[in-house]
N, C-alpha and C positions, 0 to 999 in steps of 0.2 A: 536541563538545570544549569542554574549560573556556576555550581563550581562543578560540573563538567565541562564547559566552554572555556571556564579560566583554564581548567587542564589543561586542553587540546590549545588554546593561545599559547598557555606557558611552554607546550613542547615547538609549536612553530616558530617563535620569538625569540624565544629564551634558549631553547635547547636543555628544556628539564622541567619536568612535571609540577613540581613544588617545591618549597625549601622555606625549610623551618617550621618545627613542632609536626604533627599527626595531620595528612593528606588524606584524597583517595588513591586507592594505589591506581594505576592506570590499566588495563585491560583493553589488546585488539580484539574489536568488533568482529562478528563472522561476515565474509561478504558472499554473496550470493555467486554459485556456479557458473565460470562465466566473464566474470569482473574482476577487474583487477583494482587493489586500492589506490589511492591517489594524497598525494602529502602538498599542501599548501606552503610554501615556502616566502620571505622577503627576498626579492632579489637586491634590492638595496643596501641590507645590513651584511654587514661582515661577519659579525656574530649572534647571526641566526640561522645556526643547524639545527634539523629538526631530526628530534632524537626517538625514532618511533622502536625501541627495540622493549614493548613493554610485553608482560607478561599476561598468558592466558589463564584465567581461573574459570572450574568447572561449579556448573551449577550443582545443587543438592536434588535431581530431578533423576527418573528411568529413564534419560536419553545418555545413550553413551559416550556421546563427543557435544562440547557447545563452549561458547565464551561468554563470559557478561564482567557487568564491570559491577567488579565486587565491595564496598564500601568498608574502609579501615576506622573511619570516625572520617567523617568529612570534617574540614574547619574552615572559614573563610578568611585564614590569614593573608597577607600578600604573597604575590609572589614575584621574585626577582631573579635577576641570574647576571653573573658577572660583570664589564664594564657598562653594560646596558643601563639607559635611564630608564628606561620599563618597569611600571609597578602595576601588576594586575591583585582585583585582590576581587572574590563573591562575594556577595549579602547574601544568603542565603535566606532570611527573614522575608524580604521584596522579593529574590531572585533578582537581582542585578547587576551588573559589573560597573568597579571602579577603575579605569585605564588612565595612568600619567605615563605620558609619549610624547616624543615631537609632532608638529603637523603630518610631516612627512611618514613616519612611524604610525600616529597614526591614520593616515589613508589606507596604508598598507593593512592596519589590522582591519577596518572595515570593511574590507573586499571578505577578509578571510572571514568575518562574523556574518554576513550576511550569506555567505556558501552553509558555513555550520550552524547558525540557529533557523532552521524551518520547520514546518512543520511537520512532524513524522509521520509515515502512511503507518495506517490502520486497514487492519482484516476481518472483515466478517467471515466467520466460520459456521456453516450449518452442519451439523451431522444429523443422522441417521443412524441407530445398530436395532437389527432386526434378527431376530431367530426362527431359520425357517425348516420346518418340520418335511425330511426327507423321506417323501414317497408319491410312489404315483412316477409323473413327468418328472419328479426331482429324486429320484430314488438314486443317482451316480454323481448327486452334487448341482449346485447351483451353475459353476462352471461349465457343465456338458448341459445344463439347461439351457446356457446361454448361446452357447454353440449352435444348438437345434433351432434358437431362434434366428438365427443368423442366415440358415438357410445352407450354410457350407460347411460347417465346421473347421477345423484349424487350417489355414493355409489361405479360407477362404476373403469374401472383401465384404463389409457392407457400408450402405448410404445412410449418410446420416438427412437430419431435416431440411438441407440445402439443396439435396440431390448431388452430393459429390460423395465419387466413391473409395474407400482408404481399404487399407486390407484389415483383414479381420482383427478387432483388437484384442481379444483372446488369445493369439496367436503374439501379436508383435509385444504384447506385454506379459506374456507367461513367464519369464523372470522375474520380473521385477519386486521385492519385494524377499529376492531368494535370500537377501545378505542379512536377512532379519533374525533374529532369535529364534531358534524353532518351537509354534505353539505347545502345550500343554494338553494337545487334541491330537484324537486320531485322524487318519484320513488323507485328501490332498494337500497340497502344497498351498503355502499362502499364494492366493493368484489378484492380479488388478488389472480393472479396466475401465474403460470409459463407458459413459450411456447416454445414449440421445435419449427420445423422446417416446419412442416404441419402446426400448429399456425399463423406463421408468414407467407406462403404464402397463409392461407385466408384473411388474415389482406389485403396485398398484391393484390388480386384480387378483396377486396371491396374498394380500393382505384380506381384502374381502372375501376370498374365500376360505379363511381362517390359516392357512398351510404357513402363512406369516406372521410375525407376531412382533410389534412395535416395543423392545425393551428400553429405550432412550432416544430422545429426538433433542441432543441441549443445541444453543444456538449459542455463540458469544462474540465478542468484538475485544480483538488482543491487537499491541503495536506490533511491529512489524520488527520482528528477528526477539520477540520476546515468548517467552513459554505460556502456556496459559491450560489449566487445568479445572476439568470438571468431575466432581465426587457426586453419584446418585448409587446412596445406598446403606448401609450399618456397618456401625462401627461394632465387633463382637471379643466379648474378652477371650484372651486364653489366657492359661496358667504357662507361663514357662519356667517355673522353679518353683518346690515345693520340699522342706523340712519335715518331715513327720519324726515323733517321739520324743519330743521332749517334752517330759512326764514331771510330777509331782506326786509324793507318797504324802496322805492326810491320815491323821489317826481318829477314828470318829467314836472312839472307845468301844463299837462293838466289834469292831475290824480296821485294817485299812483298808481306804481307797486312793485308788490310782487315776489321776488326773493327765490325758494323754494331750497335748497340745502342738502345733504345727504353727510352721512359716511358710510364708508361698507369696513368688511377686506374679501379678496379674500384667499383661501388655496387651493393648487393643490391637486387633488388626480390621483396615477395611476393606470392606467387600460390596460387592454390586457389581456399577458401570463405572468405570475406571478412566477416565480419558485425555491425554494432553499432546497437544500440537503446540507448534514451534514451528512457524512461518517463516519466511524470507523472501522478497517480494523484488524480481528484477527488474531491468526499463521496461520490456515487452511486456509486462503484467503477466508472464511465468510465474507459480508460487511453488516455491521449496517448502516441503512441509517434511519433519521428521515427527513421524505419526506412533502413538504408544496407546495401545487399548487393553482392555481389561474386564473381564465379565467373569467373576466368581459369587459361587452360591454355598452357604457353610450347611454340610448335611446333620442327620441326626450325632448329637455327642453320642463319642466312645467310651470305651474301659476307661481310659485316660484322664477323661473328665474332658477332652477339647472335643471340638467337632472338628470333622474332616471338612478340607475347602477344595471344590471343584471349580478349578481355575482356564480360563483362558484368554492368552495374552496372544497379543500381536506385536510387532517392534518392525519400523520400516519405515521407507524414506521416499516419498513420492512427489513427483511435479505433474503439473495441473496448470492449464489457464485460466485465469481469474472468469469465474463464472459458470466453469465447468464441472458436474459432476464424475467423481470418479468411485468406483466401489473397489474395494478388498475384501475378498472373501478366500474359501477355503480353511475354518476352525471347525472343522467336524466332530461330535464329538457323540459317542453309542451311551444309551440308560437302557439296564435290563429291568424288565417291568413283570412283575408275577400277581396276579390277583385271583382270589379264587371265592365260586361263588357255588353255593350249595344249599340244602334245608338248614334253616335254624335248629341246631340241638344234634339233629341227627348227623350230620355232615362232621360233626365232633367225635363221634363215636370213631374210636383206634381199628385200624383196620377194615372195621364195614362203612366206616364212613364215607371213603369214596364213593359208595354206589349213590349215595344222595347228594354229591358233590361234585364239581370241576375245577380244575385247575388252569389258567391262561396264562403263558407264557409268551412274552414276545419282550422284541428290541426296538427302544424307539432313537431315529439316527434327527440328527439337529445339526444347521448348520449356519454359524456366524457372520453376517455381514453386515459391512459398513460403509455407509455413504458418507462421503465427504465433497460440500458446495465451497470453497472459499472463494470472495469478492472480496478485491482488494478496493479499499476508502479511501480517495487520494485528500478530501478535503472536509470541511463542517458541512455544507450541502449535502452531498452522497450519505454522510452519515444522518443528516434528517431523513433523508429517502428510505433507508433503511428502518429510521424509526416508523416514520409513514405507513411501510407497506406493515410492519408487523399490527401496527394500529388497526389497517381494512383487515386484515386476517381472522381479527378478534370480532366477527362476527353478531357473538355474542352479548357482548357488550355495549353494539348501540340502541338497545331499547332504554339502558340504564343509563347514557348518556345522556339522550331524549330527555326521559324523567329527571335527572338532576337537573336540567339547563330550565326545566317550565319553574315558572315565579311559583313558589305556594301561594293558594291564596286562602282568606282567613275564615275562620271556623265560623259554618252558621249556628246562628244559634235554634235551639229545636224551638219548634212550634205549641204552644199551649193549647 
């Protein structure tokens, strides 16, 4: 935006953000693990220190740590700053700057405008969250499933589709993800790894064999060091304060009556698939992603009047190379299940009922995983390609295509 560039001019130039009337306030950008920032300076001017000591504001988001640059009322007034002849001011209407400089002044700023206005990389993000039903080969978790596929188990190496061999990444990444919140599930630990291509068609054959079960697949395309969030699911009221008894006495001449009435505030919470990533995207095409997921289901309402919400959350911070898939998993989570099946009528009866009846008792064990693709977009090409491929994907769609594109032609008229 223009009155972000005036900023970032006003502090290399000027040596201050704004001046005069309501600005934005300035906020440092997060940079990517790795990097170190870099401050553009005039070597020419004498009085142009570049004043970076601005302040970090926190987003309103479930990430625990982040920056953005927070807006106070933007204005496009000028801006100036001491002997300087320098007056930068936004249009924010066009988005455009108005700069009065020396020649000299400005050459200087044109180096610096053409460093800070490009254009920002974009991330295509694909997920996956799957819920897979533990038993059988998956009866100790996805993680020891994975293990076995491996051929070694922890310590050991496997090849990916290039034929090069790494160690096992079950093993080199069994932390990762330790520093996260701890879920709202029983079981292992949150664990993450990478998947080649064998990875992804077991995945693939426990889907078809129902053990898997597709709860969200969102795709989305967020800038780069910005948040981006996906809600699949119901918003459900609860009561959280409630007044009862205050009353009204009526005299209705054959008695009184008592008129009993209540106060109560209602507040939504939601539930489903929860999901928001927050990219950051290095030279090497490394993606930092600080990853928040979320899968709640609100059970039968209580005494209370609310219903109980069966939640599970993940919170954790993972890199990735653009193109790579990676899974997180380990949100286990036990449902006890009682069904009971018997004669109609007789099965009711207190005490002999049993003998025309049974009772089935078992635990069903479920366990949370997620795939995460990020591609980073360096330009408007790659982002049509992306549109492209989702275009062929939709399979479905080109008969109706077909049919739209043929001329209609005009009505015969019937035969006598």
């Amino acid at each position: 935006k223009s009155t972000d560039l005036a900023d970032y001019l006003g502090q290399i130039f000027l040596g201050s953000s704004g001046g005069g009337g309501s600005r934005r306030t300035d906020t440092s950008g997060s940079v990517a693990p790795g990097l170190a920032s870099a401050t553009v300076g005039n070597a020419a001017a004498t009085n142009t220190t570049a004043n970076r000591a601005g302040g970090s504001s926190r987003r309103s988001s479930r990430f625990g740590a982040g920056s953005s640059r927070a807006s106070t009322g933007a204005s496009a007034g000028p801006i100036s700053g001491g002997d300087s002849d320098i007056r930068i001011t936004a249009v924010e209407e066009s988005n455009q700057l108005l700069v009065m400089a020396t020649p000299s002044e400005w050459d200087s700023m044109q180096a610096a405008i053409r460093r800070l206005d490009i254009t920002p990389l974009q991330v295509h993000i694909e997920t996956k969250i799957l819920e897979v039903t533990l038993s059988g080969d998956l009866q100790y978790g996805v993680k020891w499933w994975f293990s076995g596929l491996t051929g070694e188990g922890y310590g050991g190496v496997y090849e990916n589709d290039q034929g090069t061999v790494y160690p096992n990444p079950l093993d080199r990444h069994r932390g990762l993800g330790g520093a996260a919140a701890t879920p709202t599930a029983t079981g292992s630990n949150i664990f993450a790894s990478y998947l080649n291509s064998k990875f992804q068609v077991a995945l693939s054959a426990l889907q078809t064999s129902g053990q898997a079960k597709v709860l969200s697949a969102p795709s989305l395309m967020v800038m780069n060091n910005q948040e981006a969030q996906i809600n699949v699911g119901t918003r459900i009221p609860v009561q959280t304060q409630s007044i009862i008894g205050l009353g009204s006495v009526t005299n209705t001449g054959t008695g009184n009556t008592t008129t009993q009435t209540g106060i109560g505030n209602t507040s939504y919470l939601d539930t489903g698939v929860i999901l928001q990533v927050k990219p950051r995207v290095n030279p090497g095409g490394l993606v930092y992603m600080e990853v928040s997921q979320e899968v709640s289901k609100p059970g039968a309402i209580g005494a209370s009047g609310n219903p109980p919400i069966n939640t599970r959350t993940l919170d954790t911070s993972i890199a990735v190379q653009s193109g790579d898939t990676i899974l997180l998993g380990g949100l286990i989570s036990e449902d006890d299940q009682t069904s009971e099946d018997g004669v109609p009528g007789l099965s009711r009866i207190p005490v002999l009922g049993k003998l025309f009846g049974s009772t089935k008792k078992g635990r069903q064990r479920t366990e949370l995983i997620v795939l995460i693709t990020p591609q980073v977009v360096n330009n408007s090409d790659e982002a049509r390609e992306v549109t492209e491929e989702y275009k062929r994907q939709f399979q479905s769609l080109a008969p109706l295509r077909v049919q739209m594109s043929k001329p209609s032609s005009p009505a015969e008229e019937p035969q006598q």
